[in-house]
N, C-alpha and C positions, 0 to 999 in steps of 0.2 A: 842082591839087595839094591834097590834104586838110589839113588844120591838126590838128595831137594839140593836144589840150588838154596844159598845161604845170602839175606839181603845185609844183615845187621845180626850182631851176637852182642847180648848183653848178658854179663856174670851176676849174681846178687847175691850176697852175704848181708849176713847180720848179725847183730851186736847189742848188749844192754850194758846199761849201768845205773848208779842209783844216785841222787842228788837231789838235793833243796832247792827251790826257787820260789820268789812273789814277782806278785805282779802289786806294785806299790799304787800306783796311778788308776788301778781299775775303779772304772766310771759305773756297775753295774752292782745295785744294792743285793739285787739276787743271790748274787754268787762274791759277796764281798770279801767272803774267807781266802780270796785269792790273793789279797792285800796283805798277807800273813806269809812266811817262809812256811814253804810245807814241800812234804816229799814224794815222788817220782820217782819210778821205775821207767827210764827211758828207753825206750824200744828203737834202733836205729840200723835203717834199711837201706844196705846203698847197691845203686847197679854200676856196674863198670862198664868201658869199651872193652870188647874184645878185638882182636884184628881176625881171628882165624877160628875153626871148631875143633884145635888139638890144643886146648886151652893154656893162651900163652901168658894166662897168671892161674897160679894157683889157687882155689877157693880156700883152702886152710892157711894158708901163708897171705894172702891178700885179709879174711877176717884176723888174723892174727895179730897184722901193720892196724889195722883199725880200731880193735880192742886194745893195744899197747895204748895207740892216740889218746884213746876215751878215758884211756885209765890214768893217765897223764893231766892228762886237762879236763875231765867231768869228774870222776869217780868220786864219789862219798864228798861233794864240796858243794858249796852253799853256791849256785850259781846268780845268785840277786835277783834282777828282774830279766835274766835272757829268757828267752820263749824258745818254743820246739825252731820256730822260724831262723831267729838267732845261731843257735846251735847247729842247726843244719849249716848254715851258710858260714861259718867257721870253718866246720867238715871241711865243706867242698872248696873253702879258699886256702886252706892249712896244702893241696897239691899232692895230698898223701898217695893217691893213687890216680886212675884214669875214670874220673866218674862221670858219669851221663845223669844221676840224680839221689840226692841224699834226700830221706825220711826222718824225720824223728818223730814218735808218739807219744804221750804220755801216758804209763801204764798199759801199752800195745792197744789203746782203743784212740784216742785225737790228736792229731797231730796234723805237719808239716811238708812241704817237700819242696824240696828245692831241682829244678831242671838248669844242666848248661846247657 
């Protein structure tokens, strides 16, 4: 079997939780219901640094440290007016793991993502 040379490994796990949020200040008559707490099924994507391809984090124990996180601090709570943007950028400044870039969507279709 041949060997590819390897430039960059990145791991991805993911995670949901569920949680309220408005957006109080929305400027947009359209979609004004946003002005309102309403709820979300967050969908939240993150990829990691790997160093190596005998994977020096585990995919079930690295999603495991992330859904503890989310469950800790999003799960079932009124998040106010943070956005998918917001939340990611918690994620990835909380140093939980070795990320290259967090996701959040709302209800797995718009969303977010944060690159370091």
């Amino acid at each position: 079997m041949r060997r590819m040379k390897l430039a960059k490994i990145q791991l991805i796990i993911q995670a949901r939780f569920e949680a309220t949020h408005s957006w109080p200040n929305c400027p947009l008559e359209e979609v004004n219901f946003l002005r309102y707490p309403h709820r979300h099924e967050f969908w939240v994507k993150a990829r990691l640094h790997a160093n190596h391809n005998d994977r020096d984090i585990e995919f079930l124990v690295a999603k495991r440290t992330l859904k503890e996180y989310l469950d800790l601090f999003f799960h079932h709570r009124d998040l106010d007016s943070m956005s998918c943007e917001m939340i990611a950028e918690q994620i990835v400044n909380s140093n939980l793991l070795p990320f290259i870039s967090v996701a959040v969507y709302e209800d797995g279709e718009n969303g977010a993502e944060i690159f370091i």
